[in-house]
ROMIDO-819216 format. One record per residue (C-alpha): x, y, z; residue in three letters. Coordinates in steps of 0.25 Angstrom, whole numbers, padded with zeros to 4 digits, always signed. Layout:
<nodes>
XYZALA ...
</nodes>
This chain:
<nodes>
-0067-0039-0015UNK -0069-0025-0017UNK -0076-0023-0001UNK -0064-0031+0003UNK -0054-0021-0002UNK -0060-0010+0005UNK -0060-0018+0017UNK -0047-0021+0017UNK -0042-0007+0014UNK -0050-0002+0026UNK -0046-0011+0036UNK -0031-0009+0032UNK -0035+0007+0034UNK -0039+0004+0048UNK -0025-0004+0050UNK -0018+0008+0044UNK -0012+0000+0031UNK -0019+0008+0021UNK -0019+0023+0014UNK -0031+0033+0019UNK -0043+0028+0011UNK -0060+0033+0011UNK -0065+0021+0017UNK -0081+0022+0016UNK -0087+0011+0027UNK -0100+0007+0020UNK -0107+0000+0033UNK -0110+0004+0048UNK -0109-0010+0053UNK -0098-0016+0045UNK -0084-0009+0047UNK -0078-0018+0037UNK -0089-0013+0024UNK -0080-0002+0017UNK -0078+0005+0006UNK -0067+0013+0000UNK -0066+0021-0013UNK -0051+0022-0014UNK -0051+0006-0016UNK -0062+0005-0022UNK -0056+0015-0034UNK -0044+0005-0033UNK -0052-0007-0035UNK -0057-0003-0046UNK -0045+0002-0053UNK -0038-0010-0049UNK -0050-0018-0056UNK -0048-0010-0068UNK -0033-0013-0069UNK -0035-0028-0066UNK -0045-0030-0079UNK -0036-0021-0088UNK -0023-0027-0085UNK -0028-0042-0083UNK -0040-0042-0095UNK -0044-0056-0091UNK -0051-0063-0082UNK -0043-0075-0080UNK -0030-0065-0074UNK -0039-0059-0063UNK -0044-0074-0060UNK -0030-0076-0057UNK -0028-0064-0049UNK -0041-0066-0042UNK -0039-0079-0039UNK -0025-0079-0032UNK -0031-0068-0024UNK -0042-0076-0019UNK -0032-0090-0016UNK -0022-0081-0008UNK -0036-0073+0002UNK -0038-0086+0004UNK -0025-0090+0009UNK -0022-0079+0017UNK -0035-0081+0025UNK -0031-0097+0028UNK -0017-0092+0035UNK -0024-0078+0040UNK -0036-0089+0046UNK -0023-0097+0049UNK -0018-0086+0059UNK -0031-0084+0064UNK -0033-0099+0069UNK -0019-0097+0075UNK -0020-0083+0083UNK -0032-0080+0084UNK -0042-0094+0086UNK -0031-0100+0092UNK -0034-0113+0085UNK -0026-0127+0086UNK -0013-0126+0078UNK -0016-0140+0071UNK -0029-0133+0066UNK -0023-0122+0060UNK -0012-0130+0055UNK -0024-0139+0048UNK -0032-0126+0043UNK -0020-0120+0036UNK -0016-0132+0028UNK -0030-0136+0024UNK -0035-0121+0019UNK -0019-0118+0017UNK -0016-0129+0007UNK -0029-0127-0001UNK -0028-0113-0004UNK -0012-0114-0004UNK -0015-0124-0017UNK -0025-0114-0023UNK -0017-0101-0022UNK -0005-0112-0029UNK -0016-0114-0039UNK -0019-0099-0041UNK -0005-0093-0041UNK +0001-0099-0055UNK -0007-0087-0061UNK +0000-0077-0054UNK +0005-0071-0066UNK -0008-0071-0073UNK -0015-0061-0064UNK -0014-0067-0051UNK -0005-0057-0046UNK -0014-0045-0045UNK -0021-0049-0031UNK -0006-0049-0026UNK -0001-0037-0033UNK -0014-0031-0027UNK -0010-0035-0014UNK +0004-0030-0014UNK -0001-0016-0018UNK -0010-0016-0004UNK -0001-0022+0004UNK +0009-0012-0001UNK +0001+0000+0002UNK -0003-0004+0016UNK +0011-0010+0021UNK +0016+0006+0019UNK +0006+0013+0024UNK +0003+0006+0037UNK +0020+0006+0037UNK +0021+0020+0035UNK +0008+0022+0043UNK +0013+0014+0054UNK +0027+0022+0054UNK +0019+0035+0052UNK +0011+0032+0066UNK +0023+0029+0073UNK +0032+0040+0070UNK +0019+0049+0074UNK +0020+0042+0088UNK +0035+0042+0089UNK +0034+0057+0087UNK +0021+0062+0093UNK +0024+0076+0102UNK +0028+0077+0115UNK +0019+0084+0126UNK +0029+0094+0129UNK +0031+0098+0114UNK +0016+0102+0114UNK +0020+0109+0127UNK +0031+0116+0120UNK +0023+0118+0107UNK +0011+0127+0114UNK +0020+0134+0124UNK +0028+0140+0112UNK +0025+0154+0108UNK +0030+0152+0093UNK +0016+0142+0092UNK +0004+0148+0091UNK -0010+0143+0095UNK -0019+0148+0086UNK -0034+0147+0088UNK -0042+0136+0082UNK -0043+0121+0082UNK -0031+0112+0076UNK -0036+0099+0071UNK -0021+0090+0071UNK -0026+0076+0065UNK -0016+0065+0070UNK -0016+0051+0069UNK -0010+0048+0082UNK -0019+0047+0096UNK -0010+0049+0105UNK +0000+0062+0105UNK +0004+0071+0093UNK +0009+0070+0080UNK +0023+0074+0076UNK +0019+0081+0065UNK +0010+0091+0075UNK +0025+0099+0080UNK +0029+0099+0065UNK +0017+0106+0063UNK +0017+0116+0074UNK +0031+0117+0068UNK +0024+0122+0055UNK +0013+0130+0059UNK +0017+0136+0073UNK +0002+0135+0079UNK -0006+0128+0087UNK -0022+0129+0087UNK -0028+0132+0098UNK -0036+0120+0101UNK -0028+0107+0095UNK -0035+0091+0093UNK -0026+0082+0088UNK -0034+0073+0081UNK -0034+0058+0078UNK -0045+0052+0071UNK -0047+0038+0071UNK -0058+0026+0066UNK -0064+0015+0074UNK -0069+0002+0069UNK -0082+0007+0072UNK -0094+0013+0063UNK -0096+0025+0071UNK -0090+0032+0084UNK -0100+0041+0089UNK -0096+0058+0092UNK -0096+0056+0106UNK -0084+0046+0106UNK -0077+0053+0092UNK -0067+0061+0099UNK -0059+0058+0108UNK -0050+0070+0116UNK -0037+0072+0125UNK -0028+0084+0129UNK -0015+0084+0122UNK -0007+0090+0132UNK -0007+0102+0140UNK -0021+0103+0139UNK -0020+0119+0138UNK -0014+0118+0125UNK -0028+0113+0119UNK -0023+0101+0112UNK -0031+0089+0110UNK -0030+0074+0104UNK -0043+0070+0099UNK -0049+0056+0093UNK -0058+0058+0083UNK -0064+0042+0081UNK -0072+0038+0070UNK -0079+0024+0066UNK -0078+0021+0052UNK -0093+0025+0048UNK -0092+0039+0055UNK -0091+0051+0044UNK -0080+0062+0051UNK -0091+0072+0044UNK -0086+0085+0042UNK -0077+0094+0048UNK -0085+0103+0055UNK -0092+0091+0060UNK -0080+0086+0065UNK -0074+0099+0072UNK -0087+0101+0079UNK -0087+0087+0086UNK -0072+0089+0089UNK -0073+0101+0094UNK -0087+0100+0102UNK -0080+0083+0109UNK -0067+0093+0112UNK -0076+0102+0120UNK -0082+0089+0127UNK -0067+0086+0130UNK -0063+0097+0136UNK -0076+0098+0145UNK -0075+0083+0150UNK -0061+0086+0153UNK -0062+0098+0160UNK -0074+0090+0168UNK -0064+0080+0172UNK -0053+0089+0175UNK -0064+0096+0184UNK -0067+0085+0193UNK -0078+0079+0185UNK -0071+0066+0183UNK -0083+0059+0189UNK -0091+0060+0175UNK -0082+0049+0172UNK -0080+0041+0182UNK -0091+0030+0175UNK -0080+0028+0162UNK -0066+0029+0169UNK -0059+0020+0157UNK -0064+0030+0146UNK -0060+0041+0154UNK -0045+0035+0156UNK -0046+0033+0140UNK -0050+0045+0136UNK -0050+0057+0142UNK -0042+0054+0153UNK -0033+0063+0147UNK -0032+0074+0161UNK -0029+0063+0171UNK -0019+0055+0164UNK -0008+0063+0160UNK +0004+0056+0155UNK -0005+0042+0151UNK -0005+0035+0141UNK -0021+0034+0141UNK -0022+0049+0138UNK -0020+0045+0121UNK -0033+0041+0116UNK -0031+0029+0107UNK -0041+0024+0096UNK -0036+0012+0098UNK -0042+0011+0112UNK -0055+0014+0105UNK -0055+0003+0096UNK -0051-0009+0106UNK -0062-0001+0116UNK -0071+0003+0108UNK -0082+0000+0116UNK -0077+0004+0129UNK -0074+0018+0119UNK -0087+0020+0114UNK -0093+0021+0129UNK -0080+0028+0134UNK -0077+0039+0125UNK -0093+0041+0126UNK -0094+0045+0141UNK -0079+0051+0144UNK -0076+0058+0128UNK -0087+0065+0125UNK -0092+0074+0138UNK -0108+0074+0131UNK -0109+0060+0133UNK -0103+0059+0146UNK -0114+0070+0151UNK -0123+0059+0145UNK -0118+0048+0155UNK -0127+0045+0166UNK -0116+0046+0177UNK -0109+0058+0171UNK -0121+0066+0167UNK -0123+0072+0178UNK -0111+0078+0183UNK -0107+0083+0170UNK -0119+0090+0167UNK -0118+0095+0180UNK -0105+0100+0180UNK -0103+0115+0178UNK -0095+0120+0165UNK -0080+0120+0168UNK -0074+0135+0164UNK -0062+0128+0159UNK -0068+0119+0149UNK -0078+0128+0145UNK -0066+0138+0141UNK -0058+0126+0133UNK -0073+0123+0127UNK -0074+0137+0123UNK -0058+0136+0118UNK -0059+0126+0108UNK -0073+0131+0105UNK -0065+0144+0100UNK -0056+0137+0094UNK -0066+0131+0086UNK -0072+0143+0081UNK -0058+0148+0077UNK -0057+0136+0068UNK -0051+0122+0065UNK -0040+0117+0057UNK -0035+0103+0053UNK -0021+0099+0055UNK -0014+0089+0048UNK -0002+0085+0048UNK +0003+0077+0035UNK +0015+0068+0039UNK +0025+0065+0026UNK +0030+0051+0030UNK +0045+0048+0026UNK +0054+0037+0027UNK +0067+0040+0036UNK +0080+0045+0028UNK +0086+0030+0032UNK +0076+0022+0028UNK +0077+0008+0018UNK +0072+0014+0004UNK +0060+0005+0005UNK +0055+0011+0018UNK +0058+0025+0010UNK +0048+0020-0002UNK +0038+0016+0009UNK +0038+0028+0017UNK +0041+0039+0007UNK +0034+0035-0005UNK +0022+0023-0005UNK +0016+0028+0010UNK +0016+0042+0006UNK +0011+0040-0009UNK -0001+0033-0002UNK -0002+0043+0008UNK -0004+0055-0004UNK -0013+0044-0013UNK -0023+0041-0001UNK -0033+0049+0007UNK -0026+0060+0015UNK -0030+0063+0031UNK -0039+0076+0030UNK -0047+0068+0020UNK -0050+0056+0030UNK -0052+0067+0042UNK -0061+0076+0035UNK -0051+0087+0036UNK -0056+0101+0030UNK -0045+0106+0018UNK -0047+0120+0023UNK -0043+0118+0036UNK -0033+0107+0035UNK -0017+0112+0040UNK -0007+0100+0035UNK +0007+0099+0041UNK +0016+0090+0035UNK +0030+0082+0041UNK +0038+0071+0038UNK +0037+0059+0045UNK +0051+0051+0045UNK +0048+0037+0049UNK 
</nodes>
């Protein structure tokens, strides 16, 4: 019961339909064996609770046994659907599975239910708590994502943004940690609109976790140009499987800054004429760093999401085209990247962000306030304004999860209506 819970909880994580929690996986070849300290606590308060307030035996039988009955109706009519959809089984079949198994455990949860009132109703209560909790945040959540996306910044307001003399680039890497893949936040121009700066060198980062044990340096990070490219601005992936340790943060500015380096000199080789080093992987270079050829496409946005339903193709992709060390290890590409001669301009963008190191890196956050629109019903205003936002304050917060130093962490907050 109690590796149950845990389980539970992690897969509704993954589906966004719960709060931020430490999820520990206990096993490199079973995704599924977790262990979570927050629930764990819970359990055993809950534990607690149930044997002061029921003092008796006999009312937790109840309880326990109504909650065994209805697991086992549920799963007839989810095995029911299953037949149905996915086996594609005869209908008179289904029909006779689901009034043999149906009618048994239909008369045993008839039996069970007259003790409701005598402790039977704790499984339920139990269950309407949960329920509760994840129907608003994967609402809210779902609300949050889309309002992101309806709002993202416009190519020509970045143009505007750099060109304007009242901004300043200052030196430096900015760290801006998004949860979208694909184009900028909105909360970015409210915090130019703050802080009237720009860093020098900018990654817009996403981080993101595969249903895998471990993803390996070389295919961690994935780059693109934010355009114009002489403006410095980058999207990066950052992709960890759940039994990698994100380790510290020097750790991780070090193998951010050194892949961008490998980015900027692969790109430069292809913009050179050196196209020919990949030629042996052509659907890995239109996924990933076709960025310079494909202005305008739709293929320029890394998606996760193309990772996970291609993994396989990813992992010998992202291996070859991503990561300019292991395309030099290639047997068809070795050669004329070794032999190629440095490239002024990427050795001068490599000495650039290499500066920018040295000058320092700071974390930026941005910290979005979610609100429910002045016009909405008073229940969406409960939703919004007060349980998703109590469980936002209650439950781990971002830098936590990402390892973000407290000492160079900037936070800009904004109201998101939705």
């Amino acid at each position: 019961m109690i590796s149950g819970a845990f389980s539970i909880i992690s897969q509704s994580l993954t589906l966004g339909c719960f709060p931020r929690v430490k999820v520990v996986h206990t096993s490199t070849e079973y995704e599924g064996q977790v262990y979570i300290p927050e629930v764990n606590y819970m359990l055993m308060i809950a534990c607690v609770a149930v044997t002061v307030g029921f003092r008796t035996t006999e009312k937790i039988g109840h309880a326990y046994g109504i909650a065994v009955v209805a697991v086992m109706v549920i799963t007839t009519c989810m095995v029911t659907l299953i037949m149905l959809v996915i086996w594609k089984t005869n209908i008179l079949w289904i029909a006779l599975f689901c009034v043999f198994f149906g009618t048994i455990e239909t008369i045993y949860l008839s039996s069970v239910l007259y003790k409701f009132v005598e402790g039977g109703y704790l499984p339920l209560v139990f269950s309407l708590i949960l329920m509760t909790i994840m129907g608003i945040w994967h609402y809210v959540h779902q609300k949050r994502y889309e309002f992101e996306l309806n709002n993202k910044v416009s190519k020509e307001y970045i143009k505007q943004l750099v060109e304007d003399p009242k901004i300043n680039r200052v030196p430096g890497i900015g760290l801006f940690y998004s949860e979208l893949v694909q184009g900028i936040p909105p909360i970015f121009p409210h915090f130019i609109s703050s802080i009237p700066s720009i860093h020098s060198v900018l990654v817009f980062v996403s981080i993101k976790k595969l249903p895998i044990s471990k993803v390996t340096l070389e295919e961690r990070f994935l780059f693109r140009h934010v355009e114009p490219r002489e403006y410095r601005m980058f999207r990066c992936v950052v992709r960890y499987g759940y039994k990698d340790f994100m380790g510290t943060p020097v750790e991780f500015e070090q193998q951010l800054v050194e892949k961008l380096k490998e980015f900027i000199r692969h790109e430069y080789f292809m913009a050179e004429g050196e196209a020919a080093a990949v030629e042996n992987s052509p659907q890995s270079s239109n996924i990933l760093v076709n960025q310079g050829k494909d202005k305008g496409s739709s293929r320029r946005a890394v998606f996760v999401e193309e990772t996970l339903n291609q993994l396989n193709q990813s992992r010998r992709s992202s291996a070859s085209i991503q990561s300019f060390n292991v395309a030099k290890s290639n047997n068809s590409s070795s050669g004329i990247v070794s032999a190629a001669p440095p490239i002024p301009g990427a050795e001068e963008e490599i000495q650039f962000v290499q500066k920018a190191k040295d000058e320092g890196i700071i974390y930026l956050l941005g910290e979005a306030e979610v609100m429910a629109k002045p016009n909405s019903s008073y229940t969406k205003r409960m939703i919004v304004d007060y349980g998703y936002n109590f469980l936002r304050r209650n439950f781990r917060q971002g830098e936590k999860v990402m390892m973000i130093p407290q000492t160079r962490l900037l936070r800009v907050g904004m109201a998101y209506e939705i």
